[in-house]
C-alpha positions as CSV (number, residue, x, y, z in Angstrom):
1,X,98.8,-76.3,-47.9
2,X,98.8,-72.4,-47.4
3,X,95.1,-70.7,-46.4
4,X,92.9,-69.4,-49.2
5,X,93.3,-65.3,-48.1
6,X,90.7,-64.7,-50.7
7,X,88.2,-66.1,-48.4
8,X,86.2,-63.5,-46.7
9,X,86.2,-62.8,-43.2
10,X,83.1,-62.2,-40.9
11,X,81.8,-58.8,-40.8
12,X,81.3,-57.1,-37.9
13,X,78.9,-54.1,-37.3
14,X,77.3,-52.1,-34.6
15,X,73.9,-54.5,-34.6
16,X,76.7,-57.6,-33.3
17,X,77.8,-56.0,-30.0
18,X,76.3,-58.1,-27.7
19,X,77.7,-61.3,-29.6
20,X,80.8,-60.7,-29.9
21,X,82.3,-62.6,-26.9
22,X,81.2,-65.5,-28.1
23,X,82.9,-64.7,-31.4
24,X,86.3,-64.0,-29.4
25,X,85.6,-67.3,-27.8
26,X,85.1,-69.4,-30.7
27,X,88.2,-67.4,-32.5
28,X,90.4,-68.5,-30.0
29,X,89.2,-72.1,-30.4
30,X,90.2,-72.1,-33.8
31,X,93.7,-70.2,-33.2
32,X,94.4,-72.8,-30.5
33,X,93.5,-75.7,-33.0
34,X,95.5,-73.9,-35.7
35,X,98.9,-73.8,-33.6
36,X,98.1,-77.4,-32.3
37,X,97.8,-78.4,-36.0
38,X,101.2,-76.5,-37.1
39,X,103.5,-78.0,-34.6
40,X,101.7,-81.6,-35.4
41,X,102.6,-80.6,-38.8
42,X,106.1,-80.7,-38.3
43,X,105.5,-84.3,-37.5
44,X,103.1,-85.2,-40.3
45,X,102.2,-82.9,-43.7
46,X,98.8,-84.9,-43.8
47,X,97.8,-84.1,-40.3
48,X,98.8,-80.1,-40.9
49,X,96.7,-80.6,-44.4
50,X,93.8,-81.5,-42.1
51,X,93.9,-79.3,-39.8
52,X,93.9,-76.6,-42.4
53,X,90.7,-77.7,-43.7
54,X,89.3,-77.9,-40.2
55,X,89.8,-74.4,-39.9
56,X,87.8,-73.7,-42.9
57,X,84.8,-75.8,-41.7
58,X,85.2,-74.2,-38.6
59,X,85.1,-70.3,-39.8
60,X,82.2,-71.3,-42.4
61,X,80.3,-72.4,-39.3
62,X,81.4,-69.6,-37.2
63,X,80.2,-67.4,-40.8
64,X,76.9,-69.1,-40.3
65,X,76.3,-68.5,-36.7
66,X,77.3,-65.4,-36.8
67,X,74.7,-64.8,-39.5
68,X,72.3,-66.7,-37.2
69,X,73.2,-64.2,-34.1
70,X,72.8,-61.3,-36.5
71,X,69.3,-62.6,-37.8
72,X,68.2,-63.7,-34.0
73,X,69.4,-60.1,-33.1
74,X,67.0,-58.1,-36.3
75,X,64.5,-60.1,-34.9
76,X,65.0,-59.3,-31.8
77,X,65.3,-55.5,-32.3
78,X,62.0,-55.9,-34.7
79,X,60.4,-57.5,-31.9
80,X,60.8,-54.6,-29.4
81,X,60.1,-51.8,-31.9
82,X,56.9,-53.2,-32.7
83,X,56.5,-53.8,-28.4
84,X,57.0,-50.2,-28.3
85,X,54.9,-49.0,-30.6
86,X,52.0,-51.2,-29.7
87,X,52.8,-50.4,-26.0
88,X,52.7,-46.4,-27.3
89,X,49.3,-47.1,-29.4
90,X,48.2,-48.5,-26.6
91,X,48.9,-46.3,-24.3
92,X,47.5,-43.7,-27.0
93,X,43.7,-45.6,-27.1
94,X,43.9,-46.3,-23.1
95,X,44.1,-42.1,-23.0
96,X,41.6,-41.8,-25.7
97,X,39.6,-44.4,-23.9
98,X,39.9,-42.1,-20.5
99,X,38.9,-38.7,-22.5
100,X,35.6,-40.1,-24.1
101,X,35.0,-41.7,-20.6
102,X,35.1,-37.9,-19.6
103,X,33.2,-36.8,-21.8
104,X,30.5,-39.4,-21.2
105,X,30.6,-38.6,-17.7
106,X,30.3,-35.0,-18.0
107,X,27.1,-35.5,-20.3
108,X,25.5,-37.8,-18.1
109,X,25.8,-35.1,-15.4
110,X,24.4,-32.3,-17.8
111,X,21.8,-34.9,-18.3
112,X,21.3,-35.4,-14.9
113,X,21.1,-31.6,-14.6
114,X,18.6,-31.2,-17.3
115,X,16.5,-34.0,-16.0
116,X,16.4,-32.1,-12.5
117,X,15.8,-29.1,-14.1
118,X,12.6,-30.9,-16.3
119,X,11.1,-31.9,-13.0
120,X,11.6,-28.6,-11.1
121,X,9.5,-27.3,-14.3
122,X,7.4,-30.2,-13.7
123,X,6.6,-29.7,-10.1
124,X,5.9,-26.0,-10.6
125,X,3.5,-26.5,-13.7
126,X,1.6,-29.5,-10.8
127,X,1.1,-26.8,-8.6
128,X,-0.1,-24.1,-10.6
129,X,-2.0,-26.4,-12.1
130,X,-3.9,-27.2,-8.5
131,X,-3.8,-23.7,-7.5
132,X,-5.3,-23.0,-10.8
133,X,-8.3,-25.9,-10.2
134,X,-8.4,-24.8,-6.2
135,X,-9.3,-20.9,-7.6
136,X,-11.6,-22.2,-10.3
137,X,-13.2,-24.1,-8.3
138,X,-13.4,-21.4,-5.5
139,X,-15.1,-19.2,-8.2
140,X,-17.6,-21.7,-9.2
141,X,-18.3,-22.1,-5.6
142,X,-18.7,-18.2,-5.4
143,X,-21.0,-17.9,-8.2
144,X,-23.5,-21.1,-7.1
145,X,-23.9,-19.2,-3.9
146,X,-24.4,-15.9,-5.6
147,X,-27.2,-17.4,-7.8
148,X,-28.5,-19.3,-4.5
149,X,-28.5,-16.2,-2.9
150,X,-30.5,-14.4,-5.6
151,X,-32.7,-17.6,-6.4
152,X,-34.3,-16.9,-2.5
153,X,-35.1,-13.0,-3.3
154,X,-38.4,-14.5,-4.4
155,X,-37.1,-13.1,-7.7
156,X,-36.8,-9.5,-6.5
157,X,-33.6,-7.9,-7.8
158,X,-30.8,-6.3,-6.1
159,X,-29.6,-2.8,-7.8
160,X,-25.9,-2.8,-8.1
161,X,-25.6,0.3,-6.7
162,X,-27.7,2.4,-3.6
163,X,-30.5,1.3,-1.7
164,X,-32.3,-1.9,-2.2
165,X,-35.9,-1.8,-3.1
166,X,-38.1,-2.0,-0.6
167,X,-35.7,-0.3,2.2
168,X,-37.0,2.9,4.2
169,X,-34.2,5.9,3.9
170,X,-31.0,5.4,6.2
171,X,-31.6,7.8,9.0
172,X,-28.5,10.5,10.1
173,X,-26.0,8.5,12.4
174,X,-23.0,6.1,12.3
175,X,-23.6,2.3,12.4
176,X,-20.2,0.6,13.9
177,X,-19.8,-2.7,12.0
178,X,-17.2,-5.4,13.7
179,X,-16.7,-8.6,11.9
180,X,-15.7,-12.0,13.9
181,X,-15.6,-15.0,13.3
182,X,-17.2,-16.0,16.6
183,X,-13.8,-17.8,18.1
184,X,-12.8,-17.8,22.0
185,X,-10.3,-15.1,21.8
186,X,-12.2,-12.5,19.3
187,X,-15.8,-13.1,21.1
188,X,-14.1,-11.4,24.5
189,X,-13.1,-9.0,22.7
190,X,-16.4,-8.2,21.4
191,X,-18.1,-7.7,24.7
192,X,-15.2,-5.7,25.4
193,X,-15.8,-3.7,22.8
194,X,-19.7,-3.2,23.0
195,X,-19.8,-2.6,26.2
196,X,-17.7,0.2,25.9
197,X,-19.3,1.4,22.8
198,X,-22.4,1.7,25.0
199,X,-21.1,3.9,27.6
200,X,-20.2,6.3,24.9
201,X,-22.9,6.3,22.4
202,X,-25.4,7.0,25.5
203,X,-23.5,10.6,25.5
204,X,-24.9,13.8,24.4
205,X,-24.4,14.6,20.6
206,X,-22.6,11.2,20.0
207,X,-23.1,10.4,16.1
208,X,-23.0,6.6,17.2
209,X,-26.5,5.1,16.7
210,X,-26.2,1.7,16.1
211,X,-23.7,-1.5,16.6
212,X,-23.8,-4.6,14.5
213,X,-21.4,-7.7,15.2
214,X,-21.6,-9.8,11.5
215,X,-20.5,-13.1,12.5
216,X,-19.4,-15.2,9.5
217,X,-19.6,-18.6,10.9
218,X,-21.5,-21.7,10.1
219,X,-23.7,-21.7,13.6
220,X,-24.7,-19.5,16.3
221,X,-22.5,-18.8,18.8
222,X,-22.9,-17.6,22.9
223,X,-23.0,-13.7,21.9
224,X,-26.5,-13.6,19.4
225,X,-28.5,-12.6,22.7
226,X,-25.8,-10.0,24.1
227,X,-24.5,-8.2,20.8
228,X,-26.6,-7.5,17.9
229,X,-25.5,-9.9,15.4
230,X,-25.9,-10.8,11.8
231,X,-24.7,-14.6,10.9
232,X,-23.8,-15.2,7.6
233,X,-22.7,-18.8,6.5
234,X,-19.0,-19.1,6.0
235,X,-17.5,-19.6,3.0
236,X,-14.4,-21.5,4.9
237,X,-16.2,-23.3,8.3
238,X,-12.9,-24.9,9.0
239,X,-11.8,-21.1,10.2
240,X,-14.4,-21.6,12.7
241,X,-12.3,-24.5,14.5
242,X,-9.1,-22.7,13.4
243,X,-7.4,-21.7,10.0
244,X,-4.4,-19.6,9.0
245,X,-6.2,-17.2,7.6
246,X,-9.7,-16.3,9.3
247,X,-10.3,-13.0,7.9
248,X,-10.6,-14.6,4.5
249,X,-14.4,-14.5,4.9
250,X,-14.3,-10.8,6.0
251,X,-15.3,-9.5,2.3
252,X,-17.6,-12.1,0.9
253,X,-20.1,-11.9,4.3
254,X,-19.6,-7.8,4.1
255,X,-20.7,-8.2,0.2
256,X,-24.0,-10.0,1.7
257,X,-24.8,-7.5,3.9
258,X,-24.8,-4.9,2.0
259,X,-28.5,-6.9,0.6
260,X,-29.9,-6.5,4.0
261,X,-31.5,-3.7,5.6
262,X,-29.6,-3.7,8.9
263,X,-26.7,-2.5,6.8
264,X,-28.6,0.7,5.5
265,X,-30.3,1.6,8.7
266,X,-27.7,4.5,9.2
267,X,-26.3,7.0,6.4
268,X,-22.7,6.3,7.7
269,X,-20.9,3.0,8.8
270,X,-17.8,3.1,10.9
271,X,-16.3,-0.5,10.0
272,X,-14.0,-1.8,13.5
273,X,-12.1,-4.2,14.8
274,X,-12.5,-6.4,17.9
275,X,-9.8,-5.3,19.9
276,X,-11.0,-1.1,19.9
277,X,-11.9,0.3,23.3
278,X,-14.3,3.3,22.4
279,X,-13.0,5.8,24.9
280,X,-15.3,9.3,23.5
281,X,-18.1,9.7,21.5
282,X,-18.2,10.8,17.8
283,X,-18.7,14.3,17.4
284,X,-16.8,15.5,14.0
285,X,-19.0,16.6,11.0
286,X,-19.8,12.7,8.8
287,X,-17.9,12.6,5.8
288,X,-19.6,13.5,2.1
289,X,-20.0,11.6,-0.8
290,X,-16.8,10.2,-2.0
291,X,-15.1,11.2,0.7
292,X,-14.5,9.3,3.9
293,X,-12.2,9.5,7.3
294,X,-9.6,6.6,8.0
295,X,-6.1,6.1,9.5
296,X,-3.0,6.5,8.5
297,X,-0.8,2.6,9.3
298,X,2.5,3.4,8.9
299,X,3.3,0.0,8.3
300,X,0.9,-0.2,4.4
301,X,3.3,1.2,2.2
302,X,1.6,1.4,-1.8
303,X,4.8,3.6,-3.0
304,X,7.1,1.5,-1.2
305,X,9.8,0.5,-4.0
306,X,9.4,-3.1,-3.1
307,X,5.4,-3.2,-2.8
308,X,5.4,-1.3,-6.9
309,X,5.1,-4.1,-9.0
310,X,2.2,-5.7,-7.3
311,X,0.3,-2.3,-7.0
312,X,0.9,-2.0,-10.5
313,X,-0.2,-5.4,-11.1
314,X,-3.4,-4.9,-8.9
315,X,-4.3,-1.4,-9.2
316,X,-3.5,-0.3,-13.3
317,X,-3.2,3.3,-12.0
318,X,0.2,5.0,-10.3
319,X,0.2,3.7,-6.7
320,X,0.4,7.2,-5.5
321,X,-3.7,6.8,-5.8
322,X,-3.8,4.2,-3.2
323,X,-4.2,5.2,0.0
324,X,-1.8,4.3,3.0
325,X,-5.2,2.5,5.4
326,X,-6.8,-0.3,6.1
327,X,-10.0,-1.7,6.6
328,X,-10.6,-0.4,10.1
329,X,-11.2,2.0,10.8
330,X,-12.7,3.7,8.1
331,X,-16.0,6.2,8.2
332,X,-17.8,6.9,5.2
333,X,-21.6,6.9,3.7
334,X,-23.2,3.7,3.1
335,X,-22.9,4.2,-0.7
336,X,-19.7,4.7,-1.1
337,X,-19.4,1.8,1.0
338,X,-21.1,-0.4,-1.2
339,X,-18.9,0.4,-3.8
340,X,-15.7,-0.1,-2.3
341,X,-16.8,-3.5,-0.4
342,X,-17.3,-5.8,-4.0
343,X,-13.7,-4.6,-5.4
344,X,-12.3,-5.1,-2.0
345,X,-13.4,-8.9,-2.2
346,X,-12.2,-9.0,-6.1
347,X,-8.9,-7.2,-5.0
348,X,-8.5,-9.6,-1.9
349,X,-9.1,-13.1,-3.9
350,X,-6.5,-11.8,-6.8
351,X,-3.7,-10.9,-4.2
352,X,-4.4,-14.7,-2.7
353,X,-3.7,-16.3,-5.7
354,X,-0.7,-14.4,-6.3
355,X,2.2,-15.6,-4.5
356,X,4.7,-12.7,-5.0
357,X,2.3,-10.7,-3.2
358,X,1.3,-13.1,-0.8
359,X,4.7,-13.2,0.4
360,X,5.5,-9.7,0.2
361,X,2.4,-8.5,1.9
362,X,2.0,-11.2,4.5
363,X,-1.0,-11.3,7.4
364,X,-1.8,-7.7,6.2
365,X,-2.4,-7.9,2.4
366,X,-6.5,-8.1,2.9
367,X,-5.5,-4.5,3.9
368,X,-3.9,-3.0,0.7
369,X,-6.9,-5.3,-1.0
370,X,-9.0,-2.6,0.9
371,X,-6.9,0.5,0.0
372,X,-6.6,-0.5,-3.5
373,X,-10.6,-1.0,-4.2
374,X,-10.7,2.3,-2.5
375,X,-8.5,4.0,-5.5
376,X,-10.5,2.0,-7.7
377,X,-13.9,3.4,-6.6
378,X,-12.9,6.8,-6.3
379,X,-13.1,7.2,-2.6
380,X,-10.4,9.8,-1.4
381,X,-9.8,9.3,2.6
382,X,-8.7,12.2,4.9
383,X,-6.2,10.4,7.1
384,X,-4.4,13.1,9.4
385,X,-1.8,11.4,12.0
386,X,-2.0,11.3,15.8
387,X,-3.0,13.2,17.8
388,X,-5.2,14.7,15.0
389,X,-6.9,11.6,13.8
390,X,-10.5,12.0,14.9
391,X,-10.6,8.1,15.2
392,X,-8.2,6.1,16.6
393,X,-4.6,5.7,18.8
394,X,-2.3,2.6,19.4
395,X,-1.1,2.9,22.7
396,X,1.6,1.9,23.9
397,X,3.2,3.7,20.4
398,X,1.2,6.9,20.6
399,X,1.9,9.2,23.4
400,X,-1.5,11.3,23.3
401,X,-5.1,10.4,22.6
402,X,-5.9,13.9,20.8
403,X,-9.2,13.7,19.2
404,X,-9.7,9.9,18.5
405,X,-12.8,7.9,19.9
406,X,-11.2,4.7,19.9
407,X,-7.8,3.1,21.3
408,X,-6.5,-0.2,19.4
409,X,-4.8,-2.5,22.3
410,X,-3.0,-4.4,19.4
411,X,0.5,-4.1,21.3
412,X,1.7,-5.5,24.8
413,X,3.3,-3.1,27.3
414,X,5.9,-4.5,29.5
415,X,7.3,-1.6,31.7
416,X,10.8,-1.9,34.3
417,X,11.1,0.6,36.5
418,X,15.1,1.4,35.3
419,X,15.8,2.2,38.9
420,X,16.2,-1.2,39.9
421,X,15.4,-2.5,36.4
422,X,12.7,-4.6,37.5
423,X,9.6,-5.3,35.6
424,X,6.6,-3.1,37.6
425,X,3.8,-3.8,34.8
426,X,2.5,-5.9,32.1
427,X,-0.5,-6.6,29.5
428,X,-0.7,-8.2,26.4
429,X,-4.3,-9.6,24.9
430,X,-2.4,-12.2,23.4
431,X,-1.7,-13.6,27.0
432,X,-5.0,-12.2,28.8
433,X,-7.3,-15.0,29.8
434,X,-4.9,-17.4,27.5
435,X,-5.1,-16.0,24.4
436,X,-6.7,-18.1,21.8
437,X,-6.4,-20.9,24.2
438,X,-9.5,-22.6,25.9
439,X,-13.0,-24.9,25.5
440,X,-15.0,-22.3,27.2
441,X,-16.3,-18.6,27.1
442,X,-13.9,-16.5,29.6
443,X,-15.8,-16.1,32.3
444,X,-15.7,-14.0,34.6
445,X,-13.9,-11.3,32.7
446,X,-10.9,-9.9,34.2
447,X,-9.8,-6.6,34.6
448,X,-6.5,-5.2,34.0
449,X,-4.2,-4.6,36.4
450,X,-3.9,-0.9,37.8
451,X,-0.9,0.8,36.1
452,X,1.8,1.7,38.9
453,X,2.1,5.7,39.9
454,X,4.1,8.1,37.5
455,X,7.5,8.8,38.4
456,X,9.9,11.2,37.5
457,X,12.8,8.4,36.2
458,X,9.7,7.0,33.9
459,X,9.8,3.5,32.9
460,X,11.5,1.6,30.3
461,X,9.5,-0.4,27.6
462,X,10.1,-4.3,26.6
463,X,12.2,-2.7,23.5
464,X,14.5,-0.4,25.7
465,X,12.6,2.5,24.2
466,X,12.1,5.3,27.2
467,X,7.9,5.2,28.4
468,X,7.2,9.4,28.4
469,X,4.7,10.7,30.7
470,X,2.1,11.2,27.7
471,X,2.5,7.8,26.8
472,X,1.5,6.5,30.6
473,X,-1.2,9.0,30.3
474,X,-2.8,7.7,27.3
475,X,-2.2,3.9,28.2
476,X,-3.8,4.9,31.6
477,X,-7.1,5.7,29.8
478,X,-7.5,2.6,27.9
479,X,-6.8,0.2,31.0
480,X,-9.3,2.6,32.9
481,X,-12.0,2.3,29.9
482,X,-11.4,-1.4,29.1
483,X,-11.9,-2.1,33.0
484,X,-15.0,0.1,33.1
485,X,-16.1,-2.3,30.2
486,X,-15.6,-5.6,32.4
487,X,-17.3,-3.9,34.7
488,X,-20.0,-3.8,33.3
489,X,-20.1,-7.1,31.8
490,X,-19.5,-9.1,35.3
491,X,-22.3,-6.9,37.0
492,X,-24.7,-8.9,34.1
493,X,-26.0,-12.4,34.8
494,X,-23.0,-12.8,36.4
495,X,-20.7,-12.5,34.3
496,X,-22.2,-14.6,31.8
497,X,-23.2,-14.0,28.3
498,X,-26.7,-12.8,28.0
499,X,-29.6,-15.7,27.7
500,X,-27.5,-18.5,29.9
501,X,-27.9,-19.4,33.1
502,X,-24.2,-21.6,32.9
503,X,-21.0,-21.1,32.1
504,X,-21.2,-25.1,30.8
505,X,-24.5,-23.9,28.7
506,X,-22.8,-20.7,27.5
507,X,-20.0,-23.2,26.6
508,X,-21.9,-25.7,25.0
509,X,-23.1,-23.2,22.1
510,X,-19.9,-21.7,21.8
511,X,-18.6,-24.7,20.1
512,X,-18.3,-25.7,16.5
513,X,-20.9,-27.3,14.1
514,X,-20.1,-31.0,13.0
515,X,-19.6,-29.1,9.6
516,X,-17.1,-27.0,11.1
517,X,-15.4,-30.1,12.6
518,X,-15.2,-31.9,9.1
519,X,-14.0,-29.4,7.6
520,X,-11.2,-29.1,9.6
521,X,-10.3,-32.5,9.6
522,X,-10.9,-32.8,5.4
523,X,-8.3,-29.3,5.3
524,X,-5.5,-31.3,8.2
525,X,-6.3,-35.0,6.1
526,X,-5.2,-33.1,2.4
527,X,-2.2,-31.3,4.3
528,X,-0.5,-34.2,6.1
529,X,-1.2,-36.3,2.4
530,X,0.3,-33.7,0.4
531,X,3.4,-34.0,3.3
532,X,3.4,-37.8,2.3
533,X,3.7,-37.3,-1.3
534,X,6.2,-34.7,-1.2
């Protein structure tokens, strides 16, 4: 029986490749069967009839598996395609996935950020808001004492400007007016500083005719016997343990003197500081209405470009008004005076609450409080520098005492000899008799040491700057004027402040009142709890 060649034969195409050895395998199967079956067909024509249709049944079968392989093999192919893509979509969500992850993360930290930022804002706004209630209630405070103040006049009232009722005519002369707040380190001072003022206003045709310490403290202290002393109450009495800023009560207890008739005793006040040394008496014609005499501080700078805003701020006029002074020392009539000293304490408690200027003008700002309320009453000063200021020199700066009455001992000297560049002499107030430091008056007072002789190599200051001859010279006089002063003082009772009969007694009223103590200890209680909640 010949083989049907109109059967057809399996097709092969690219999708088979990786079948096809099996294929080849089962072909060879059938060839081998097929020439086993032809030579047995020589023997028998049945047999070779079989085997023919063997090979038919066998290449249908191989026709179906190879359909099989090539259905196994789409699938297959299907399979990984749709692996691939879902492994690419995936891949596609995991980066989407990552982005918006990023994008979360980067609003959490703006939100973080703003959240920050909201309590910054927050914490400011707290603050002023407590600065706001501490000024308010600061002003309150002011005014009860004010209308306590006027309530025991016995209803008599108090012009706001020139002589109170009641009060006989000032009489020609210069009242020096020092304030204190009674502590260790300024009540030396003081006696320093009387003592001296003594010696000169006991010369012929010295304008000084009076001397008034106002103490602005909450109780007596050891000096009301030796110095003539107003007290009025203090409006802080922690200062008088210690504060950061004790001059605070400088203006407010001026502003009360001005309603008592020690104030108008004199037609012209010459307002000092502790640490002066009067060194000659006053003999320059007293200034005229509007018009007083006061130095020049090289350090309160009005036009300064940094110091503008705030003297806008403060002042309303150009800053070229404002004079370049201070507080001390300033001469001037007692009614011009009286119009400065109410603006001065206005001016002073606006620059507190102002931070900017706080900052800018530091320890000195009551100082530009005084030169602005100057410009704001009218008062023009006549301020020439050394050695023609008829007030005051700062030794060690100034190198000739000229015609000023006073020297201000506010900087140390330390002199080397720059021979063998070895220190020869040395005083600072801030180190004499400790400083600030100590329970009790200092007693006895000490003198300072005796400057060493004048030689022709000079000395050399602390700051490397060269110490002239005029310099020594006008140092020389202070020592020799301060130690006439202690002097005087030890030659006393002893040493002792006037009215005590013991350094322990003297001690024993120098100390603070109970309401001095709480105080302080209510002002270090809020500080250490606003530390805690911080």
């Amino acid at each position: 029986m010949m083989r049907n060649s109109s059967r057809p034969a399996p097709k092969h195409g690219a999708g088979t490749a990786s079948v096809s050895l099996v294929q080849i395998i089962i072909l060879a199967v059938v060839i081998g069967l097929g020439v086993g079956s032809l030579a047995l067909g020589r023997l028998s024509g049945s047999s070779n009839t079989m085997a023919l249709e063997r090979i038919d049944d066998l290449e249908a079968e191989l026709a179906k598996t190879n359909d099989k392989m090539k259905l196994a093999w789409s699938q297959t192919e299907s399979r990984k395609f749709l692996q691939e893509k879902e492994g690419k979509n995936m891949q596609s969500e995991i980066e989407s996935l990552k982005q918006a992850l990023d994008n979360k993360s980067k609003e959490l930290e703006e939100m973080r950020t703003r959240v920050d930022q909201l309590q910054s804002v927050e914490d400011t706004l707290y603050e002023d808001l407590r600065s706001s209630k501490t000024a308010l209630k600061k002003s309150v405070d002011k005014v009860e004492t004010q209308l306590k103040s006027l309530a025991g006049m016995q209803g008599k009232p108090v012009k706001p400007q020139g002589r109170p009722e009641g009060f006989p005519p000032p009489k020609p002369g210069v009242l020096a007016i020092v304030t204190s707040n009674g502590n260790r380190y300024m009540n030396w001072q003081t006696r320093i500083c009387y003592r001296s003022y003594l010696r000169q206003a006991s010369k012929p045709g010295s304008k000084f005719k009076g001397y008034l310490r106002l103490l602005h403290r909450s109780s007596d202290d050891e000096l009301m016997d030796e110095v003539p002393t107003v007290r009025i109450p203090t409006e802080h009495p922690d200062c008088d343990v210690w504060c950061e800023y004790p001059v605070a009560d400088r203006g407010p207890a001026l502003q009360k003197l001005l309603e008592m008739p020690e104030f108008w005793e004199y037609e012209h006040v010459m307002v000092i500081e502790t640490d002066y040394v009067f060194v000659a008496p006053l003999k320059i014609p007293l200034p005229a209405l509007s018009h007083g005499v006061a130095f020049p501080f090289g350090y309160i700078t009005p036009q300064y470009e940094g110091h503008l805003d705030i003297m806008r701020r403060h002042y309303g006029g150009p800053p070229s008004d404002i004079p370049g002074t201070g507080n001390a020392p300033v001469l001037m009539r007692v009614e011009d005076f009286q119009k400065v000293v109410p603006i001065w304490s206005e001016v002073t408690e606006a620059i507190d609450n102002d931070p900017e200027a706080v900052e800018k003008l530091g320890w000195v700002r009551e100082m530009y409080a005084y030169s602005i309320a100057s410009a704001k009453a009218g008062i023009k000063y006549d301020m020439p520098p050394v050695p023609d200021n008829p007030l005051m020199v700062q030794p060690p700066a100034d190198d000739k005492l000229g015609k000023a009455v006073l020297c201000h001992y506010t900087w140390g000297a330390i002199l080397t000899d720059p021979d063998t560049e070895k220190e020869v002499w040395r005083w600072d107030k801030r180190e004499y008799a400790q400083g600030q430091y100590g329970d009790k008056p200092v007693v006895p007072l000490l003198e300072i040491p005796e400057m060493p002789e004048w030689k022709d190599t000079g000395f050399i200051t602390q700051d490397k700057q060269e110490f002239t001859k005029g310099k020594y010279e006008l140092l020389k006089t202070m020592v020799h004027h301060f130690n006439l002063a202690v002097q005087d003082l030890n030659m006393q009772n002893g040493g002792l402040p006037v009215g005590f009969k013991s350094l322990d007694e003297a001690a024993e009223r120098s100390k603070p009142s109970k309401e001095a103590l709480d105080a302080r200890r209510k002002v270090e209680d809020e500080k250490r709890a606003k530390e805690e909640n911080k």
